[in-house]
C-alpha angles and dihedrals in degrees: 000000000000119000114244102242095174096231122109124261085252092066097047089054093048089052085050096064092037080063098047091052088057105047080050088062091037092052094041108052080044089060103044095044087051101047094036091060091046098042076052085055094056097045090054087084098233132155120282095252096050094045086049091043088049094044090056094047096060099041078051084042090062097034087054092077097054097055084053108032102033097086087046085048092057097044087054083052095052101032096037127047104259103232093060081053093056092044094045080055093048087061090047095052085051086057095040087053094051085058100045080054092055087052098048096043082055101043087238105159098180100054082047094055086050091057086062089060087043087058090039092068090046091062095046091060095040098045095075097048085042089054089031093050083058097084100034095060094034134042139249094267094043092050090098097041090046089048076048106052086032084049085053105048097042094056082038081063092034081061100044087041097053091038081047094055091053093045094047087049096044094038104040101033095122098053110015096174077087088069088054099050093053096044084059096054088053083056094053091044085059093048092067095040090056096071093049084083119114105254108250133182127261103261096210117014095171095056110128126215119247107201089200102092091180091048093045088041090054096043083055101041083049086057096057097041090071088069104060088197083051091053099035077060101057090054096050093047094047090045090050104056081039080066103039092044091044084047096054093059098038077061092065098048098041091049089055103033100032110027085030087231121162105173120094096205085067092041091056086055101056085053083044089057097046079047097047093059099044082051092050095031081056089046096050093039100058091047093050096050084072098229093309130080108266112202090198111077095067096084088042085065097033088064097047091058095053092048091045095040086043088059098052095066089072120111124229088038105159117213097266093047093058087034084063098033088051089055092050099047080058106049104054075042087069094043078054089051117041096056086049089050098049094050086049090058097032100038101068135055109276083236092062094031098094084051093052092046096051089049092045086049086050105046090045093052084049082057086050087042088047097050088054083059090046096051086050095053093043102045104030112032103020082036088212121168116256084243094061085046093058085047089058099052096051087056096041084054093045091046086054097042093051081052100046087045094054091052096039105028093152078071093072091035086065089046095054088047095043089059092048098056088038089068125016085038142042102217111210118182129206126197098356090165086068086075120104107239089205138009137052115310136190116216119195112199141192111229115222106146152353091273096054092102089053108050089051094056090047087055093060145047090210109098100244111206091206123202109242132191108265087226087064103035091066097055100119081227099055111030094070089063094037090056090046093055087041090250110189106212112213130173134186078208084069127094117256097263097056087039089058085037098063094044095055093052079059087051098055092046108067091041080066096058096252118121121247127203134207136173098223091200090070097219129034113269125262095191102051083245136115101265116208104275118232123248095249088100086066100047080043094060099035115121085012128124104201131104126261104234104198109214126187130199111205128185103022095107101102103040116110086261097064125075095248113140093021090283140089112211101343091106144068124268119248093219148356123252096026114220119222129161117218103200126199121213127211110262128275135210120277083241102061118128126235089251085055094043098047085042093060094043081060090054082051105061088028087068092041092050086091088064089061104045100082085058090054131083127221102271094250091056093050092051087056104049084042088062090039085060101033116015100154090049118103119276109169159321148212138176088274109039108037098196132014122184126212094246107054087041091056089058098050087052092053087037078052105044090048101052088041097049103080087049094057091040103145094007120117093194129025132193135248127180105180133128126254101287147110100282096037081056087042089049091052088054095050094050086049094057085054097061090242120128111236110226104203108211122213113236095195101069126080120274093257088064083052110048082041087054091051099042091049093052088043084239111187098162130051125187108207140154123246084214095051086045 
């Protein structure tokens, strides 16, 4: 859960964007010190082989700190509040910059390139407070759009601090002190921002330093490794800054040896644009997920980096046509990233989560450490082009999502289903921090249609292990998937035993913290209402202790999957996409009983009933674009009149309306006092096309409730039947 820090919601936002600030300034000086050493490297006219060698060694350089600072970094998150860490780093940046001053103003480029290792270090203790301050300022279901927005400053600093690099190079070349002077004012700058973050409580005082970094990185690696998803993370996200370092440089090497360019300034722009789309791909991937964190959208990117890798190893490419392959490349990088980011802060204890971030930054930066290797091996000893190399890559990050996918299909499952509610429905979701984070659940569910599994799993980030009808279950082309999601197949066809079988896997299921699912009506409805719910929910949660979390689909009656008009699938949509609302009910007692339960799922799609309602015409304009559209199907009936087409009865109604009109001239609500029948329904409509309210009168109550009812509605005028009378 999220510590009570005392402070409104207002505060902690404002902390939020104090520390994005300052993770813009830190991410920025880091960038433009870097890439202005390096971009001071090219322009030194040396071979091919020693400008490669020298690159490397400054990307290695940066990445250095991390392997050896990342696990200190972590004990200062957890031991000291984190925003005294962010501001301690903040002075040391200030220190780091003064030097890098000394080293430019003497055209040392060796004490310059050190100062990429010294900023280096301060990265690597603030990264884990900066992740671990995350949680603490946003909620859970903020966390994705605030990795997003987070995602998004830090490579739009990544841009203006490699732009920055070239321009510092080109502009000061002749007195370079200038670069470090204004390197020197950012740090200060980040200094005051620091202490615009919201004030927030050591998470672990006790915490004891353990001056072993490879003891304390293994315990921790050891940790991980027990969740499989937690691990499978780590990889991703290590695999994922190996790429983007090992990128960077390709990027060099390609500018100068393939496109033939010279100029630092366009080869800044070439990193700016593979910035610019991880910036845009975070900030599009933590909108899309929708406030929760949506798994599937790591294979989309996945893909995407291999296609777009894949096309840079094409020859003849010109400068726009890599510009725009590099962005893209980016940008399905970010939607790779963001989902990863968010598991790494949500997944573990908030009292192991420091630990975990501080690993995850280490491991990532040995993935850094590790493509510096890489490009040296590549460029210098195998002597490959920069465009095989890109080649390499795509099929190096096609071999590990093929893998990924085959541990974790479920994975591609949610991207499959992510693109189908993403299209041919608009998803809104409705109480999602009624949802458990963690724990066995019980979810009750109306059934409505045969995508109702799917657009609850599309509403949350929890695996549902869902109950499914045997007979379905079986079909060849359903039961790969179902075993995949963990469907339990049940059937009141079954025998007892396999009945009682299928209820105590759900059982143990959800002793074991995994959410289980049921349809409580047994079968899909074939009315668009809330059918009575069977009594399995209550032999599931005997002998349980996890909450019943009613949950209500509205809206989906309607959609081809639903069995409006007698039939599933074999009609048109009305829209699309078609909008529907899941809505999440607070948690009830293990102990609630099936009518409880059933009676809060009503209250559910009662209250979202209001979502729907823009989408829906007046009734008798409805009634009126139905017999446009059909007029020979089948309206209504009564005793005396068997079948009744759209059509005809909309010409009684318009026969009726226009005979009645004169005589509720200057009234607002007119009486009717007619049984249940064809023309008391006909009547309705007609005062409706009038723009008159009908006022149906109960002929069952004494004459003082009517004359009450009348008085109170300002009724002059009563359509009756003689007959009736």
């Amino acid at each position: 859960m999220k510590p009570d820090t005392g402070l409104a919601p207002d505060d902690r936002q404002r902390g939020f964007w104090y520390l994005f600030v300052t993770q813009f300034q830190g991410a920025f000086s880091d960038n433009a010190l870097k890439w202005l050493a390096i971009f001071v490297i090219t322009g030194l006219g040396l071979s091919n082989e020693k400008r490669d060698q020298l690159v490397g060694t400054v990307g290695a350089l940066f990445a250095l700190p991390f392997i050896a600072f990342s696990m200190t970094g972590g004990f200062l998150a957890d031991r000291f509040s984190k925003r005294s860490v962010t501001i301690g780093v903040k002075v040391f940046e200030i220190l780091v910059m003064l030097l890098a001053l000394a080293g430019l103003a003497t055209n040392h480029l060796y004490l310059t390139i050190s100062c990429v290792f010294l900023m280096g270090v301060h990265s690597a203790i603030f990264g884990p407070s900066k992740y671990g301050l995350l949680p603490e300022l946003l909620p859970e279901r903020k966390l994705s759009w605030g990795n997003g927005i987070l995602e998004l400053g830090t490579f739009l600093a990544i841009i203006g601090g490699t732009v920055a690099g070239g321009w510092l190079c080109t502009t000061f070349a002749a007195q370079p002190a200038w670069s470090g002077v204004l390197l020197v004012a950012l740090a200060v700058f980040g200094l005051f921002t620091s202490f615009g973050i919201t004030r927030v409580a050591a998470a672990d005082p006790a915490k004891k330093f353990r001056a072993n970094p490879v003891a304390d990185l293994w315990r921790q690696v050891q940790f991980i490794r027990k969740d499989r998803v937690l691990w499978l993370a780590n990889l991703g996200n290590t695999y994922f800054f190996a790429l983007a370092a090992l990128i960077q440089l390709l990027i060099v090497s390609y500018a100068s040896d393939v496109l033939g360019i010279n100029d630092p300034q366009k080869t800044s722009y070439l990193q700016a644009a593979t910035a610019v789309g991880i910036g845009l791909g975070s900030f599009a991937a933590g909108y899309l997920s929708g406030g929760k964190i949506e798994y599937g959208l790591i294979p989309l990117g996945s893909v995407g980096l291999t296609v777009f890798a894949a096309l840079l190893g094409r020859h003849g490419l010109s400068f726009a046509h890599v510009a725009v392959d590099l962005s893209l490349l980016g940008f399905f990088g970010g939607f790779f990233i963001v989902p990863i980011a968010a598991l790494l802060q949500h997944r573990p204890t908030r009292e192991n989560r420091g630990g975990v971030l501080a690993a995850a930054n280490l491991l990532s930066f040995v993935g850094i450490f590790a493509a510096s290797g890489i490009y040296y091996l590549v460029t210098v000893i195998l002597r490959l082009s920069p465009s095989d190399v890109f080649v390499i890559t795509a099929a190096a990050t096609m071999a590990g999502t093929i893998y990924v996918l085959w541990l974790l299909p479920d994975a591609l499952l949610r991207l499959i289903l992510w693109l189908l509610t993403r299209t041919l429905y608009r998803v809104r979701v409705l109480g999602r921090e009624n949802i458990p984070e963690k724990g066995g659940a019980l979810f009750v569910c109306n059934h409505v249609s045969f995508v109702d599994a799917l657009l609850l799993i599309a509403s949350t980030d929890r695996r549902v292990r869902f109950m499914m009808f045997s007979g379905i279950y079986e079909l060849p082309y359903v039961k790969p998937f179902a075993r995949i999601l963990g469907v339990i197949p049940i059937s009141s066809e079954q025998r007892p035993r396999e009945m009682l079988k299928s209820l105590q896997t759900a059982r143990e299921a959800i002793r074991a913290g995994d959410v289980v699912c049921i349809f409580a009506e047994g079968q899909i409805t074939r009315i668009g209402q809330l059918l009575p719910f069977r009594r399995e929910m209550e032999r599931i949660m005997e002998d349980v202790e996890a909450p019943i979390v009613p949950v209500a689909l509205d809206g989906v009656w309607g959609s081809i999957f639903s069995f409006e008009k007698r039939r599933f699938v074999w009609k048109w949509p009305r829209r699309i996409p078609y909008p529907i609302t899941v809505s999440f009910g607070p948690a009830m007692p293990t102990r609630a009983t099936a009518s409880e339960v059933r009676h809060a799922v009503q209250e559910l799609l009662a209250s979202a009933w209001v979502y729907r309602r823009g989408h829906m015409q007046p009734l008798h304009r409805a009634f009126v674009r139905s017999a446009r559209h059909h007029p020979f199907r089948f309206a209504m009936a009564d005793s005396q009149s068997p079948k009744a087409s759209f059509g005809a009865a909309l010409m009684k109604t318009i026969f009726l309306a226009r005979r009645l009109k004169k005589a509720w001239a200057g009234q607002k609500m007119v009486g009717l006092l007619l049984p249940p029948s064809l023309p008391g329904a006909l009547v309705n409509f007609a005062a409706m096309l009038t723009g008159k309210v009908p006022v149906n009168l109960n002929y069952t109550v004494s004459e003082q409730t009517l004359a009450s009812c009348i008085q109170q509605c300002e009724i002059k005028t009563i359509v009756t039947s003689k007959t009736f009378l």
